[in-house]
Every structure is written in structure tokens, then in C-alpha cells.
Backbone as ProteinMPNN parsed JSONL, in Angstrom:
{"seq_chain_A": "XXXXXXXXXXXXXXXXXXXXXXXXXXXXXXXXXXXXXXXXXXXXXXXXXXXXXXXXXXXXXXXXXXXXXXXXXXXXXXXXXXXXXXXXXXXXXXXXXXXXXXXXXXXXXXXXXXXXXXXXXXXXXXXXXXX", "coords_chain_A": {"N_chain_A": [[147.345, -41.316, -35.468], [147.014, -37.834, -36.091], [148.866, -34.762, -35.823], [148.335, -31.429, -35.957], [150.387, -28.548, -36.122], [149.68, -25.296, -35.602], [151.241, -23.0, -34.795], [154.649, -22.265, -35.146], [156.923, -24.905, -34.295], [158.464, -24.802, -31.304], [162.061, -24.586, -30.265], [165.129, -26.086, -28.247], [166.476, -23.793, -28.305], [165.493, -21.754, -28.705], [163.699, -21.502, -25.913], [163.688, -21.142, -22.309], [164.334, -23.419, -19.998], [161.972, -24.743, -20.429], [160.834, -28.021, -21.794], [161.171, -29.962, -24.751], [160.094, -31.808, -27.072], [161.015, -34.34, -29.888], [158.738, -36.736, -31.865], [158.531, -39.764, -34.347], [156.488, -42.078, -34.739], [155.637, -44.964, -35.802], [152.895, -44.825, -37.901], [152.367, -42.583, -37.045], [151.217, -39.199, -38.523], [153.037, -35.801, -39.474], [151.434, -33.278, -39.77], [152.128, -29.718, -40.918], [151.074, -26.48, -41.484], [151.377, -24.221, -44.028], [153.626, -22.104, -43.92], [152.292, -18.417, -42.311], [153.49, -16.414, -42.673], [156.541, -14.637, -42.771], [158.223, -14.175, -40.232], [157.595, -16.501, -39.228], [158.458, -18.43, -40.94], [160.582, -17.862, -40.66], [161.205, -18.628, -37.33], [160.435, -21.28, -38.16], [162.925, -22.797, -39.386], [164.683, -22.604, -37.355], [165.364, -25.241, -36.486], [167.9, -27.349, -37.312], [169.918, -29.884, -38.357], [170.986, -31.226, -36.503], [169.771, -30.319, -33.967], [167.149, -31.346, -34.907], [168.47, -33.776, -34.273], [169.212, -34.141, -31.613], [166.398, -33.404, -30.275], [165.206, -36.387, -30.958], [166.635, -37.695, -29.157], [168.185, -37.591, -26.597], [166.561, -35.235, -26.057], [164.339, -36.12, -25.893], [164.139, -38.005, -24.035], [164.37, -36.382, -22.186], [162.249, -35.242, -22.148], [160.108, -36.883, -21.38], [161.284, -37.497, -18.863], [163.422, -39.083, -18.46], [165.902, -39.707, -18.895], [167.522, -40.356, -17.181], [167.799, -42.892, -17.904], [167.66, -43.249, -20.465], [168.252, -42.215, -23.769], [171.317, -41.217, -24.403], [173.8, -43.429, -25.446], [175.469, -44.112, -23.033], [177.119, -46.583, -20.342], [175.03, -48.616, -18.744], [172.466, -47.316, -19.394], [169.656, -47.692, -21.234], [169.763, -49.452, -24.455], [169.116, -48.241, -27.248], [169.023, -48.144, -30.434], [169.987, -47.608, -33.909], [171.604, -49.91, -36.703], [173.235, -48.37, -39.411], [173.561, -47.932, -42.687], [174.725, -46.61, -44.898], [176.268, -46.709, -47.757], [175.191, -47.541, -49.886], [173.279, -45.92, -50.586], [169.892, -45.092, -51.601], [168.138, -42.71, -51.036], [170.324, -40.421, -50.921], [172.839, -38.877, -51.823], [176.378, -40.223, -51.323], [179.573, -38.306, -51.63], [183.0, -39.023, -52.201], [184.768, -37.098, -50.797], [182.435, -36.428, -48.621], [182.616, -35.42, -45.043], [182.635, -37.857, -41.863], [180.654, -36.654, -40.667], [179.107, -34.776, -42.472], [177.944, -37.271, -44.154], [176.295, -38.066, -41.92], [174.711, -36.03, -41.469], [173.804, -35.818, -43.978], [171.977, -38.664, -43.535], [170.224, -38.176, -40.963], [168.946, -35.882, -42.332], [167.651, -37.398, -44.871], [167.724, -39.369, -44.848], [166.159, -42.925, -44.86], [163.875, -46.008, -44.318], [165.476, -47.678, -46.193], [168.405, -47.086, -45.945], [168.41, -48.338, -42.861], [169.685, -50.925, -41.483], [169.82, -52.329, -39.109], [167.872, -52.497, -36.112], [168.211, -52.18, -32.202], [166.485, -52.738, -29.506], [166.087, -51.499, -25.865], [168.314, -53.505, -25.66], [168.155, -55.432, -26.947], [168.227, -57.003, -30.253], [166.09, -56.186, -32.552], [164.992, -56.147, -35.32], [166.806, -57.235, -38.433], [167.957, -56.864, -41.637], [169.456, -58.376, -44.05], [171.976, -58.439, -46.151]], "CA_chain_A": [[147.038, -40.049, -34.866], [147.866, -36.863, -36.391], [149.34, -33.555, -35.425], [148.255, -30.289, -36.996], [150.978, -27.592, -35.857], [149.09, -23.998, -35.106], [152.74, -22.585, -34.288], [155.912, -22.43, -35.508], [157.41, -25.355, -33.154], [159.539, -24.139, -30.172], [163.013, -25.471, -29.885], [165.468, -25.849, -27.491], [167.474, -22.602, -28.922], [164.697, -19.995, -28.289], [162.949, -21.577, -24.661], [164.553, -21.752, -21.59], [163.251, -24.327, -18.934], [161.062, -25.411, -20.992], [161.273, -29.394, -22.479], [160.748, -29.771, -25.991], [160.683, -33.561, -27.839], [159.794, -34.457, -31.038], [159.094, -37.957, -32.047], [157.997, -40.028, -35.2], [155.965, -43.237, -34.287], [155.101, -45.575, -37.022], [151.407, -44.35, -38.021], [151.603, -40.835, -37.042], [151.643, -38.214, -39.488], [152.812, -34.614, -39.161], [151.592, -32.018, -40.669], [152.629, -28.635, -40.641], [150.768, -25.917, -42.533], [152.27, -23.188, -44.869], [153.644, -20.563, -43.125], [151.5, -17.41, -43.037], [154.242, -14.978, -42.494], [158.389, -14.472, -42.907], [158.315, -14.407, -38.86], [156.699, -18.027, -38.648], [159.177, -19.249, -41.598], [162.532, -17.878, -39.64], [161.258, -19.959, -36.584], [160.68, -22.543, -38.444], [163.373, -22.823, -39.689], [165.719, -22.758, -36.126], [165.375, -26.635, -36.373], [168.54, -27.895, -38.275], [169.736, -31.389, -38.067], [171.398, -31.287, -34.612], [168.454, -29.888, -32.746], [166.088, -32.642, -34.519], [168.667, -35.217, -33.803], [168.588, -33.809, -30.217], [165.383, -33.739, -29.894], [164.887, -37.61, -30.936], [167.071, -38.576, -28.675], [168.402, -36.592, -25.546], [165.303, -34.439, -25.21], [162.573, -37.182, -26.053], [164.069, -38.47, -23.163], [164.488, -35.652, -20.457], [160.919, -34.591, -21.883], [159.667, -37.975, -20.458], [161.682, -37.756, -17.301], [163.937, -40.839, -18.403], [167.095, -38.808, -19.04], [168.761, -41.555, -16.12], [167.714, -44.387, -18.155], [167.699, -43.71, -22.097], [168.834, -41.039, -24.519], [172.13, -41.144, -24.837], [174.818, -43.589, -25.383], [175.896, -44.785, -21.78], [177.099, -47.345, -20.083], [174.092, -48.683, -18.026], [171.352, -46.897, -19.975], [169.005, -48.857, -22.229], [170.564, -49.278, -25.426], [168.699, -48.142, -28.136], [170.3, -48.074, -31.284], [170.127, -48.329, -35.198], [172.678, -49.671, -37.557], [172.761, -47.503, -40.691], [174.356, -48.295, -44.262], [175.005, -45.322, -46.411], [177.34, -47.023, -49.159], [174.354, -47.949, -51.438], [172.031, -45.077, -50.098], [169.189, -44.529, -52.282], [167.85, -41.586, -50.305], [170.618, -39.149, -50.91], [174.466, -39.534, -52.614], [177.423, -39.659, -50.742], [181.072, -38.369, -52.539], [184.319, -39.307, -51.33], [184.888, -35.742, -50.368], [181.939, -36.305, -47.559], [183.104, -36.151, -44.111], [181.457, -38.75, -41.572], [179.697, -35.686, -39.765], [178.319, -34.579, -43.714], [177.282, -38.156, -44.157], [175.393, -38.243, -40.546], [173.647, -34.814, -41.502], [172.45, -36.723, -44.331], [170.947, -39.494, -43.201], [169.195, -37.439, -40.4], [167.713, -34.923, -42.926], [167.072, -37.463, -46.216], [167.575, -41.205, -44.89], [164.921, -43.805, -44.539], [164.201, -47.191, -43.756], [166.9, -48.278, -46.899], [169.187, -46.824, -45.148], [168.349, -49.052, -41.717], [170.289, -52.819, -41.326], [169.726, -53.316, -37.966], [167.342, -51.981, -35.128], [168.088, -52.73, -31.493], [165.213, -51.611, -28.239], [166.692, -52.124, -24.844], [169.812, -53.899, -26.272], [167.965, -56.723, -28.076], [168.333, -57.214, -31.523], [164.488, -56.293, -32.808], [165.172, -56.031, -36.488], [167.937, -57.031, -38.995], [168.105, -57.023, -42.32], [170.4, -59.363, -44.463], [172.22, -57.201, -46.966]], "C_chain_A": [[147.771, -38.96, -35.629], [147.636, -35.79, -35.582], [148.869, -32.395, -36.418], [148.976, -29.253, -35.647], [149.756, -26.028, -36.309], [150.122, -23.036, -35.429], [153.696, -22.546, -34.788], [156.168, -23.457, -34.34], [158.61, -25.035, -32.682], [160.601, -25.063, -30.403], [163.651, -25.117, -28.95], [166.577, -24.252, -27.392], [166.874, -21.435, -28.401], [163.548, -20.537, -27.025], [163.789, -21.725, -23.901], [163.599, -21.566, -20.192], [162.485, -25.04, -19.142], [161.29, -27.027, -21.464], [160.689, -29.817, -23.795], [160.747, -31.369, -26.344], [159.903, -33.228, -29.185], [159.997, -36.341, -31.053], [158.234, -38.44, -33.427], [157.757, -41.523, -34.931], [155.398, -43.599, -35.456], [153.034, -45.442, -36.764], [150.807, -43.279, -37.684], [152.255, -39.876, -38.114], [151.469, -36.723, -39.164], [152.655, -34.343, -39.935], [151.313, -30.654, -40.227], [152.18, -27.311, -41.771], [151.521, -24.537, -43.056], [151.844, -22.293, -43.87], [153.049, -19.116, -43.44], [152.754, -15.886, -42.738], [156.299, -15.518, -42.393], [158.462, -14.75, -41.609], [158.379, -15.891, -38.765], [158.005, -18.9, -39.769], [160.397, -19.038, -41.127], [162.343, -18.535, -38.834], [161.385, -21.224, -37.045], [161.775, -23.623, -38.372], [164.882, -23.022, -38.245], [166.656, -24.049, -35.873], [166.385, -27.212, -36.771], [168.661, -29.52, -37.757], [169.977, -31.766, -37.026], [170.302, -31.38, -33.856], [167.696, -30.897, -33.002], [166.768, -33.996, -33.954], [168.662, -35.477, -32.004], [167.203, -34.657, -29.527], [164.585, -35.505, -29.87], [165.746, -38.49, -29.645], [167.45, -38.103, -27.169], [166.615, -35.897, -25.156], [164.451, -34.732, -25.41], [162.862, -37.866, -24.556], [164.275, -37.731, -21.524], [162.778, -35.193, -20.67], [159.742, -35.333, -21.167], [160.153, -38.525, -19.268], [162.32, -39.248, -17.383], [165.203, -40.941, -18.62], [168.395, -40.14, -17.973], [168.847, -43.238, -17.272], [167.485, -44.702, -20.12], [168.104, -42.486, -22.283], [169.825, -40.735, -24.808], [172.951, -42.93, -24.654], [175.591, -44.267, -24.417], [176.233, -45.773, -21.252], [175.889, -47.552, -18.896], [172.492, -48.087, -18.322], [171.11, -48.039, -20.923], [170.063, -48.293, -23.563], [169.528, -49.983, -26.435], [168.473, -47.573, -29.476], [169.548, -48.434, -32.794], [172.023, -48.743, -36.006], [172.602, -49.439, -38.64], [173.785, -47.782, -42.338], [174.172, -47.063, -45.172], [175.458, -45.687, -47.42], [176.445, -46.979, -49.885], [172.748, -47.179, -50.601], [170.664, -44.471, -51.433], [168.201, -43.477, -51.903], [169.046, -40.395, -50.787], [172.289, -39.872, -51.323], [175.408, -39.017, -51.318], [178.548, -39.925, -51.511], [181.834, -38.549, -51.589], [184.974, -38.209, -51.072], [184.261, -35.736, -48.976], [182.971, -36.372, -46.477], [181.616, -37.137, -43.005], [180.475, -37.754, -40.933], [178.879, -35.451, -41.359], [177.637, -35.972, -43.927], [175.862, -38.282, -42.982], [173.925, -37.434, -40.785], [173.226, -35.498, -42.656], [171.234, -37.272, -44.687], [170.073, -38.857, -42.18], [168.294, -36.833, -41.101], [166.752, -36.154, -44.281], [166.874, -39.251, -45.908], [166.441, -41.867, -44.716], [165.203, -44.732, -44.431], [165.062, -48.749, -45.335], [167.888, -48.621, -46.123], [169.848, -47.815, -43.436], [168.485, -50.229, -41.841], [170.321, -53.211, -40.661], [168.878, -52.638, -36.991], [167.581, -52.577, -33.237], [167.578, -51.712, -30.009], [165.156, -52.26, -26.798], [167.544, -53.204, -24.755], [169.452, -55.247, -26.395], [167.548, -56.498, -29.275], [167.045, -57.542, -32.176], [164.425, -56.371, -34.512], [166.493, -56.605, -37.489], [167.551, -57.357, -40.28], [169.228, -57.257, -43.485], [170.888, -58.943, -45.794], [172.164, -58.406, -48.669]], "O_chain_A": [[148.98, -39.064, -35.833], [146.676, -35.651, -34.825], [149.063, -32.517, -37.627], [148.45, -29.122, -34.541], [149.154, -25.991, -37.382], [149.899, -22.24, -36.342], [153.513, -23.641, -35.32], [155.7, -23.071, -33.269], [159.643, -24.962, -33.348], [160.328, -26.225, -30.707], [163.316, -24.057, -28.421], [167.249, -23.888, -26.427], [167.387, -20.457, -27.857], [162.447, -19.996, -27.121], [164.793, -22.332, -24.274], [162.872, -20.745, -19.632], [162.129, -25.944, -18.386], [162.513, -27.16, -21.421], [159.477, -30.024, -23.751], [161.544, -32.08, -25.731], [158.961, -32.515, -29.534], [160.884, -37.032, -30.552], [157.3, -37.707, -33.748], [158.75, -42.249, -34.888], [154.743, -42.813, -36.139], [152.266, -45.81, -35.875], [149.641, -42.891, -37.764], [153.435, -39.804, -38.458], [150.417, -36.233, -38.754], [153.235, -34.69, -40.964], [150.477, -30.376, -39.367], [152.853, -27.15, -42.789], [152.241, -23.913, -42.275], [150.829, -21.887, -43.303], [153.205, -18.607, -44.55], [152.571, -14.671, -42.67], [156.911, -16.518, -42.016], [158.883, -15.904, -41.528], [159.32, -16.408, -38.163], [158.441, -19.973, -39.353], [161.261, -19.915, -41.148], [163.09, -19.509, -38.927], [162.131, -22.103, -36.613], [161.806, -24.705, -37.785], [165.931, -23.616, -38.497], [167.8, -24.176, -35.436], [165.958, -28.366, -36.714], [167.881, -30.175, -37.066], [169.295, -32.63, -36.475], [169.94, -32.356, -33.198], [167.31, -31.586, -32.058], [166.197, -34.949, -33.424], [168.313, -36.452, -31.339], [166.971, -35.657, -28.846], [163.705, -35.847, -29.081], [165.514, -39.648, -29.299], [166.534, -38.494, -26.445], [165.835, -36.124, -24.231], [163.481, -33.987, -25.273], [161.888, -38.254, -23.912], [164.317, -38.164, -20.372], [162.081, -34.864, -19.71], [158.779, -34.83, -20.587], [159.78, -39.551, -18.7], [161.994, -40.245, -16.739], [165.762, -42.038, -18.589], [169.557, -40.514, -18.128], [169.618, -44.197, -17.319], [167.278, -45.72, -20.78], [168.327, -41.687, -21.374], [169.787, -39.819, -25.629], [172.59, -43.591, -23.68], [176.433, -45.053, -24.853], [175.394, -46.554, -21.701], [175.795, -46.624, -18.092], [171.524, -48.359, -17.613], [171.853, -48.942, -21.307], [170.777, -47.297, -23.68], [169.158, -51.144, -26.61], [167.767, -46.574, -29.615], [168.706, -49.326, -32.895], [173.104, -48.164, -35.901], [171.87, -50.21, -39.26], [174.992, -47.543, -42.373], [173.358, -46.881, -46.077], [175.108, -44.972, -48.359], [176.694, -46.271, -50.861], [171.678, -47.667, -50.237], [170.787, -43.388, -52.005], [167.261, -43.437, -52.697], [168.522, -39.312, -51.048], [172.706, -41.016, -51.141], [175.332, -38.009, -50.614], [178.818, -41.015, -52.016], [181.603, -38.353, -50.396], [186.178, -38.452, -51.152], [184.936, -35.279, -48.054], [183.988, -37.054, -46.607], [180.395, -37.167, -43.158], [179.364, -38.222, -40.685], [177.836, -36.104, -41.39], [176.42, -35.8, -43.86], [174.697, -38.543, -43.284], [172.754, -37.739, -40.556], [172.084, -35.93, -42.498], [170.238, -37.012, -45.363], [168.897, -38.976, -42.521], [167.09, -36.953, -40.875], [165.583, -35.948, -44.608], [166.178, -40.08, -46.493], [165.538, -41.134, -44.314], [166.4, -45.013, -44.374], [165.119, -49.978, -45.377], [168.271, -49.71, -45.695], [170.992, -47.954, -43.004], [167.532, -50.856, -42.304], [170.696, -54.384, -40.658], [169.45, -51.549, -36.999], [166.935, -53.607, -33.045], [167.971, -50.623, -29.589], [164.458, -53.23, -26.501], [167.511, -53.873, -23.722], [170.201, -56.162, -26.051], [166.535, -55.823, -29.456], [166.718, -58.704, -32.415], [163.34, -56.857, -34.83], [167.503, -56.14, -36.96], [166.693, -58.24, -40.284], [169.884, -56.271, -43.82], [170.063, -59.133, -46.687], [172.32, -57.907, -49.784]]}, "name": "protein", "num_of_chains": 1, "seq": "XXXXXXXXXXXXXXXXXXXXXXXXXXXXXXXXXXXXXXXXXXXXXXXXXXXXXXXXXXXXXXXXXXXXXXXXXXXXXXXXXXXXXXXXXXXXXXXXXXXXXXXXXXXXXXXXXXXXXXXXXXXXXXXXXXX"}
């Protein structure tokens, strides 16, 4: 299924009340056409890595009313989790200068499924790969 954006997409920065998610499901493709104006490319642009990591995770899950039972972290919430390998990242370099927050930002903006050594979806172990 794809998406064709109309809009600049809203985030949680400039709506309020509103519930925003984004999500990327294996076999959908966004696309997002060239901005027709400076206006439409400053919204765009609102998005940094926080807000999308937000949005994948926290507000994919209050936007589906599940906020009690996934999205963050919790004890007693589903636990659904990657484990990520940066050392031998072929997506994007990391120097021994990075800190782990510069590493994080990243793999959010440049990582892929290199990057991913373990997947786990309601805290069983759905993926691993054997380094």
C-alpha cells in the first residue's frame, strides 16, 4: 500500500489534541512529493529524530489507544524491542568522539536492517541474527 502525502505532515510540535503516528510496515512505501513552496519545506522539516522516534513508538501507540499496553519501555507493557549493533555499521560511521545519544540519532535517521541483531514482538524472540 502506498501513501502519497498532499500536506506537509502534522507533528506533535505544531497540533494540540490532536494524535499523530507514523509507521513503516514492511511493503509500504512513502512517498512524499517535492515541496511546492519554502512554507511546506519549514513544516516539513519540524520532524527531527526525536519526534520520528516518538512517533514510532509512544504516539503509534496512544494514536491506537494502546498507550496502557505498548509504547514505551515498562514494566508490564508488551515488550517490543530491537537489538541494534553500530560497531561495524555500514549505514553511517561512528568516531570515538560520538556520544551514545549522537550514535542513537544515527541509527534513527541512517540505520537499517545491518544495523538490526535481534528483533523481539511481545517479549518473544522473533528474529536473531548470528554475528
Amino acid at each position: 500500500m502506498s501513501h502519497y502525502a498532499t500536506e506537509p505532515t502534522p507533528t506533535r510540535q505544531n497540533l494540540t489534541g490532536v494524535v499523530t503516528a507514523a509507521s513503516a510496515e514492511p511493503g509500504d512505501s512513502f512517498c512524499i512529493p517535492a515541496p511546492e513552496s519554502r512554507k511546506e519545506t519549514q513544516a516539513a522539516n519540524l520532524l527531527d529524530w526525536k519526534g520520528a522516534f516518538w512517533l514510532a513508538t509512544v504516539g503509534g501507540a496512544q494514536a491506537l489507544g494502546l498507550e496502557k499496553t505498548c509504547g514505551t519501555l515498562e514494566v508490564g507493557k508488551s515488550f517490543d524491542a530491537l537489538r541494534v549493533d553500530t560497531r561495524n555499521a555500514a549505514a553511517f560511521d561512528v568516531f570515538p568522539a560520538d556520544t551514545p545519544m549522537d550514535i542513537f540519532q544515527k541509527f534513527v535517521n541512517l540505520g537499517d536492517d545491518r544495523n538490526i541483531k535481534a528483533v523481539w514482538v511481545g517479549g518473544k524472540l522473533v528474529h536473531h541474527k548470528v554475528s
